[in-house]
N, C-alpha and C positions, 0 to 999 in steps of 0.2 A: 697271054692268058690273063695275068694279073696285072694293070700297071696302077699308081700312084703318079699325080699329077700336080705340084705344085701345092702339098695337101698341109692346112693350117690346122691345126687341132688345140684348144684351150682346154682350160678348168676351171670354169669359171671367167675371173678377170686375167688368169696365166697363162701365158701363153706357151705349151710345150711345145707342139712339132710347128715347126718352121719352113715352110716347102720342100717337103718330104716327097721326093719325087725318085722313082723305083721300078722296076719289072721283074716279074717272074713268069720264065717260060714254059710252056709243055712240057715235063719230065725233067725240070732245071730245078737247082737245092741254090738256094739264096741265102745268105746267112746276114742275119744283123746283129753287130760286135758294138760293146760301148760299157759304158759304165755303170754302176747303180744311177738311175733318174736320168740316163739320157733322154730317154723317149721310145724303146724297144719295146714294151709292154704295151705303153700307149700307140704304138703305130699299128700293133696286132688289132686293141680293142677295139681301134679305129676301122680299122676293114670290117672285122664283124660286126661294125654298128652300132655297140654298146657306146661309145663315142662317136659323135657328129661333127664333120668337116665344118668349119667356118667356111673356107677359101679350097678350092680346088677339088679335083675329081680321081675317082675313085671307081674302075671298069674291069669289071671281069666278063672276059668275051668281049662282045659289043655289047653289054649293059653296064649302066650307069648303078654300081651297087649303094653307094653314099647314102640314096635314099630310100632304101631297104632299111625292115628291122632283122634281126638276129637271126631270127627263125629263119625269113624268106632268103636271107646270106645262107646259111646250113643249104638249103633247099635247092639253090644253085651249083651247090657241090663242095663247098668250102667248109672243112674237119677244122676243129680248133681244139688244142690242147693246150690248156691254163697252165700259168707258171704252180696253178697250186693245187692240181689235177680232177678236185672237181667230181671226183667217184663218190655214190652213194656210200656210206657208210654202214648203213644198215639194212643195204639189201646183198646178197651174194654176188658173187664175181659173173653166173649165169644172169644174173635179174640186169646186173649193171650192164651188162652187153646185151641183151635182149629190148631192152624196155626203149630205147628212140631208134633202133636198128630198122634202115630201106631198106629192101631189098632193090634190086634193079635187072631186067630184062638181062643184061649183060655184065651182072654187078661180081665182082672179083670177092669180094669180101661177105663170108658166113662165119658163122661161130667155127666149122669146121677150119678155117682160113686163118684164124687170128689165133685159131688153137694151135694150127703148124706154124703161126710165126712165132709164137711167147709157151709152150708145152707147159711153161709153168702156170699157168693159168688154166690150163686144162683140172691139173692136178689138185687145183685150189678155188675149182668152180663152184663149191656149196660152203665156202667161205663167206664170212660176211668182207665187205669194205673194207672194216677197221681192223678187223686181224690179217691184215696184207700186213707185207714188209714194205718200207718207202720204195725200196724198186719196184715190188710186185703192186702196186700201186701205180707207179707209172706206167707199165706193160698193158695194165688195167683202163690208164686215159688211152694211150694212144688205139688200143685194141676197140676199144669205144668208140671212138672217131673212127676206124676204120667200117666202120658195121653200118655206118652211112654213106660206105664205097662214093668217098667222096676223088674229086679232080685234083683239090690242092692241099692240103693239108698247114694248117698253120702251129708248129711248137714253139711254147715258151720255156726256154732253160730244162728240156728233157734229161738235162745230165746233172742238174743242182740234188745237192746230198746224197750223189748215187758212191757205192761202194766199187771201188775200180774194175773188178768181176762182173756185176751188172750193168755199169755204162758201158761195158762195151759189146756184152747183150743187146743194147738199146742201138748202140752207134751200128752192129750187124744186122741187125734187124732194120734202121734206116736208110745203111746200104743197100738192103736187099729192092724195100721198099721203091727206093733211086733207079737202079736198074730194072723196074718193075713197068718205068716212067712217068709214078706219080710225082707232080712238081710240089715241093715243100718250102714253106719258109719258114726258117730255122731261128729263133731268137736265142741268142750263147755268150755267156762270160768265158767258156772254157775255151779255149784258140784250139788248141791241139784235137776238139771235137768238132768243132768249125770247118776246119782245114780238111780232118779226113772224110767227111762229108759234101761239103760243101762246093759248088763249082764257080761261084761268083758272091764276092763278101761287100760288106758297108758298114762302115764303123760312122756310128750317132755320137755326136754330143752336143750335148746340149739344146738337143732337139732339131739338129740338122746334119744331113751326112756328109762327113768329111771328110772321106776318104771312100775310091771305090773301086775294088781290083778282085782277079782271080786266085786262087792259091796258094798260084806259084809267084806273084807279084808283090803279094800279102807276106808269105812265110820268110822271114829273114827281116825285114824292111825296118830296122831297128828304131828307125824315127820317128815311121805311123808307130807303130809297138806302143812305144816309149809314150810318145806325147797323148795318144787317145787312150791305151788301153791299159796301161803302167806297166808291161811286160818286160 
């Protein structure tokens, strides 16, 4: 579905991602594990375009997405949830889900849909933005991206500032999501959200991946832990 191919991404004269090479499959949760400034954030912005490959390629399907803007990535089918969520502030919680919402011939995802997955959003629909809670705020990105019943869905740190109660709202809710066979990739400092989610992981630093295993290969592994993750 998703691959990355030897992908070189700068800032300028810096050089962050370093041959970032990766797949995500049909209905598969990929996680990328790393540090502050690995290059997690920037691998996401890079797919959606808001960052341009130097070097290497970038295919969803058989299209070459690299050379896509933003929009025309959405448009493909590709949901993205910012590490800093990104919801209008000043519109309600209905306007916020309404306002870039596809519908699609065989689309999974309406208002009534994203209302049975987060109820709490139901109930806080003629809310503005900013009177959410930071959870109900996140409930509010991800429910947004879904209302573009998109293929893959891309999260950054959906569990950062969450209240133990609510991330695991969040973590059920992307279980459900998982078995649903939407394919996600997961950007996570939290391991234990990683883990229970996730069916194949990649830990960045430094702007290259250097380490890459499943769950059960990952959970224990005191050495990858230790040396990438500081666990």
């Amino acid at each position: 579905m998703l691959e990355l191919s030897g992908v070189n991404t700068y800032y300028g004269d810096s050089h962050v991602l370093r041959g970032v090479s990766l797949t995500v499959r049909e209905g598969e949760v990929v996680s990328l594990l790393g540090r502050n400034g690995a290059g997690k954030t920037t691998t996401l912005l890079t797919i959606m375009g808001y960052l341009k490959p130097r070097t290497g390629r970038i295919s969803y399907g058989a299209r070459d997405i690299a050379v896509l803007q933003p929009y025309e990535i959405a448009r493909c089918g590709v949901g993205y949830v910012p590490q800093e969520r990104g919801i209008f502030p000043s519109l309600t919680v209905l306007e916020n889900l309404t306002v870039f919402a596809r519908s699609s011939r065989n689309g999974r995802w309406t208002l009534r849909s994203v209302y049975e997955l987060f109820p709490a959003l139901e109930a806080r629909s003629a809310n503005l933005g900013f009177q959410l809670s930071g959870g109900e705020q996140q409930m509010l990105s991800i429910a947004r991206a879904l209302m573009l019943n998109p293929t893959l869905l891309l999260l950054d740190e959906p569990s950062e500032g969450l209240a133990p109660m609510i991330l695991q709202q969040i973590v059920t809710a992307l279980k459900g999501l998982k078995s649903e066979g939407l394919a996600i990739l997961l950007v996570e400092q939290n391991l234990p959200t990683a883990l229970a989610i996730g069916d194949r992981h990649h830990i960045l630093s430094k702007g290259e991946i250097r380490y890459s295993g499943n769950s059960s290969e990952l959970d224990g592994n005191e050495t990858v832990l230790r040396d990438y993750l500081g666990v």
